[in-house]
TORMARTOR-867885 format. One record per residue (C-alpha): x, y, z. Coordinates in steps of 0.2 Angstrom, whole numbers, plus 5000, padded with zeros to 4 digits. Each point is the difference from the previous one (the first is absolute). Last residue first. Layout:
<nodes>
XYZ...
</nodes>
This chain:
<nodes>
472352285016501350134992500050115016500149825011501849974992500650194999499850005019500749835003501750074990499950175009500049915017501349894995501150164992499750105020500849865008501449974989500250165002499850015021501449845000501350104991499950155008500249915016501449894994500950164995500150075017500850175006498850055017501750065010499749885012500149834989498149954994499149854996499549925017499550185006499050044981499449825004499050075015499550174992499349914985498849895013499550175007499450084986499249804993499150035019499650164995499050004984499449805003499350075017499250164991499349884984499149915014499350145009499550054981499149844996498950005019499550204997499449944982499049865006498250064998500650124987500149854990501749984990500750024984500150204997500750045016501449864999500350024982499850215003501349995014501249874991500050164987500550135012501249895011501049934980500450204999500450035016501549884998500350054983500350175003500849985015501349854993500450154984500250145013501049915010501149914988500350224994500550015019501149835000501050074982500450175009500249925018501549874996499649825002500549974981499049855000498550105003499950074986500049864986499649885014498150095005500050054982499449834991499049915012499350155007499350064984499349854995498949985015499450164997499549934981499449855007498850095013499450124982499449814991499249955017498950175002499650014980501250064990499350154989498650065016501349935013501450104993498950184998499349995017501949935005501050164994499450145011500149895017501649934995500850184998499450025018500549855006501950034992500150175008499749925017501649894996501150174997499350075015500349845013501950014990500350195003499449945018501349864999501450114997499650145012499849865014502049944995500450184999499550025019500749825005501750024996501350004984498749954987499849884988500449835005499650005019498250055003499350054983500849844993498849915015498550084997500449964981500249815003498349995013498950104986500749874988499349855008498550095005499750064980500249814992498749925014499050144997500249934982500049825007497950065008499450104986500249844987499249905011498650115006499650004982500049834997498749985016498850134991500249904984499549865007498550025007499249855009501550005013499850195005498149955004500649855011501450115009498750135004498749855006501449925011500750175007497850055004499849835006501550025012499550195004497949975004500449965018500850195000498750084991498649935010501050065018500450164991498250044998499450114985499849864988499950094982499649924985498050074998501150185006500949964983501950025003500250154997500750154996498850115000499249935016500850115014499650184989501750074993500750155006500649945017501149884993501250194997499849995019500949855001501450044986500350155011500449915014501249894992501050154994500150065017500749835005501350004986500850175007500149945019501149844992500850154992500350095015500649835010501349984987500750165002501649975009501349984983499650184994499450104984500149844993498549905008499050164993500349974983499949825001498450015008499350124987500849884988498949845007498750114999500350044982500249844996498649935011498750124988500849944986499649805006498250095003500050094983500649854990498649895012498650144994500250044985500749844990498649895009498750144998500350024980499549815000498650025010499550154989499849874985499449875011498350125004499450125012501350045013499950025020499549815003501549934991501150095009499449935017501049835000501850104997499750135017499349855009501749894997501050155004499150065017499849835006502049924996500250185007499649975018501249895002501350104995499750105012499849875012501849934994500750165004499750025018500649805002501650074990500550155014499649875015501349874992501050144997500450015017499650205008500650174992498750095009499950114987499849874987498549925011499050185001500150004979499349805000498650055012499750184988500149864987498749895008498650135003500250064983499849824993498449985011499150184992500749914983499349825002498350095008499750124982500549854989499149875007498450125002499850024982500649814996498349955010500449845009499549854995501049954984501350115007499949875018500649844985501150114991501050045020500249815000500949964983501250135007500649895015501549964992500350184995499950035019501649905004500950054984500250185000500750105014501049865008500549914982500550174994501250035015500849844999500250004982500950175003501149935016500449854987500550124985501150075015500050185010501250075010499050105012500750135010499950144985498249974997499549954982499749834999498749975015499450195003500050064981499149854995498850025015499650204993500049964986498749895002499050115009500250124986499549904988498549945008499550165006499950064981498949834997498850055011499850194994499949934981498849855004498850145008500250104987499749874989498449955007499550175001500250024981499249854995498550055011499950194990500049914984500650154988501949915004499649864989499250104986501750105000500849824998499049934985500650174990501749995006499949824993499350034985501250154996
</nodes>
């Protein structure tokens, strides 16, 4: 009852609730953007897709601008957040109607992934300023803390059921990918005029912070990555905390990349029941974040944010090879539940470490950093996922190697906690 309590007084703040609607509309796109790629790269009938063609693909659309992630903190550390979020998403609509018009045209795939890219691009800003302004649109920690299993649960929800919107579309045919690429680009648009509601400033930085020209901004960026890195270093239990979050995204990615490919070729007879199976699996996961989102208020408070990271970590070491092990998709749907739960459970409280032990000054630098570590450790997973598993997605090893990941992490966790 506390925590229903603490969360109605969360959604009486009108700028939190415009804030997350804005995060909840942006997200939705996300999902079904993705989707939508997912569906066009490993789902399409004329493709015969790989673990290596999948680690491809997610290194295209991920890891070249996650690199340059430490650079977009530096320009949100300028830039008001406000105007971030309402110019990324009127530019992220432009380029998904371009990525639409491209799958129409049926042209190299080369052309089709640049397209992509820019949108993805574009949301290392919109994400990184969406989780740097949450602090300013609450009151105290105690809200901050409902805010971090609010609103990233509701946004990772919010790309579920996008993500199953686009599923549910993608099914009604196999030539429809450019409609839901349309689909996601309207859903970006509203997420920019939802910014709309908010005043330019609300969300910070400080206007006293603020260098309005792109030229100072853009000199500043090496100092600015030094100084961020610098201010991570001092604090150590920010920096253990991106360490934990970063092998269990390490941990999902892996096993993201073995259920794509059992949806693909182990558990259904074509490529429709294939997409079925993995969209019951997207939905089963989503209801892990949300049951992690009602739990980890009450977790954090009991355990501490370190003591309730160890406790997801346990989880995964112990039931990701009990289920999984028996590769068939009853046991792998309740591993999915479990590894979502656990998963979104360790982001929500890394979140409030990170937001609660860092200078606002630098916030928008340490969460461009913890997006790069987020996907790069995505797209590092997908890569030995291809070195790891046969075509069917059956693999032992793998299951093997994310437990013993997930029991290290659970073991430093319990380590610091009693520190």
């Amino acid at each position: 009852m506390h925590a229903v309590s603490d969360l109605r007084v969360l959604l009486h703040l009108r700028d939190f609730r415009s804030l997350l609607a804005a995060r909840l509309l942006s997200q939705a796109a996300d999902g079904v953007f993705q989707v939508a790629l997912a569906t066009f790269v490993v789902f399409s009938p004329e493709k015969q897709s790989s673990p290596a063609a999948i680690a491809s693909a997610m290194a295209i659309l991920l890891l070249p601008y996650s690199l340059l992630g430490p650079f977009t903190g530096v320009l949100l550390d300028r830039w008001r957040r406000r105007q971030v979020l309402l110019h990324g998403n009127l530019l992220r609509t432009v380029l998904a109607m371009v990525t639409a018009a491209l799958i129409v045209a049926d042209v190299p795939e080369g052309l089709f992934y640049a397209s992509a890219l820019s949108v993805t691009a574009v949301n290392r800003f919109v994400l990184a300023g969406l989780s740097a302004a949450l602090p300013r649109v609450v009151d105290n920690d105690q809200q901050l803390v409902m805010a971090n299993s609010v609103a990233p649960t509701a946004g990772t929800l919010a790309a579920t059921a996008g993500g199953g919107l686009a599923f549910a579309v993608r099914l009604v045919g196999s030539d429809v990918d450019a409609v839901v690429v349309l689909l996601a680009a309207a859903l970006y648009l509203c997420s920019a005029l939802t910014a709309l509601r908010m005043t330019p400033g609300l969300l910070g930085p400080d206007p006293a912070r603020l260098q309005p020209r792109l030229k100072e901004a853009l000199l500043s960026t090496v100092r600015g990555l030094v100084a961020g890195l610098r201010h991570l270093a001092e604090r150590r239990t920010p920096a253990r905390a991106l360490a934990a979050m970063t092998v269990i995204r390490f941990c999902y990615g892996a096993l993201t990349v073995m259920v794509l490919m059992l949806c693909r070729y182990a558990w259904a007879d074509d490529e429709s029941d294939g997409l079925a199976l993995l969209g019951i699996t997207v939905a089963v996961s989503g209801a892990g974040f949300l049951v992690a989102a009602l739990v980890t208020p009450w977790a954090v408070e009991r355990l501490s944010a370190f003591g309730w990271i160890a406790c997801c970590a346990a989880l995964g070491a112990v039931l990701a090879p009990a289920l999984g092990l028996f590769f068939q998709p009853g046991p792998m749907l309740t591993a999915a539940f479990v590894l979502g739960l656990s998963t979104q459970g360790t982001k929500i409280s890394t979140d409030t470490v990170v937001q609660s032990s860092v200078d606002d000054s630098f916030r928008g630098r340490i969460f461009a950093i913890y997006d790069v570590l987020f996907n790069v450790a995505f797209v590092g997973a997908a890569a030995v996922a291809a070195l790891m598993l046969p075509p069917d997605g059956r693999s032992a090893a793998l299951l093997a190697v994310v437990a013993g990941l997930y029991a290290v992490v659970a073991a430093a966790m319990v380590r610091f906690w009693r520190r």
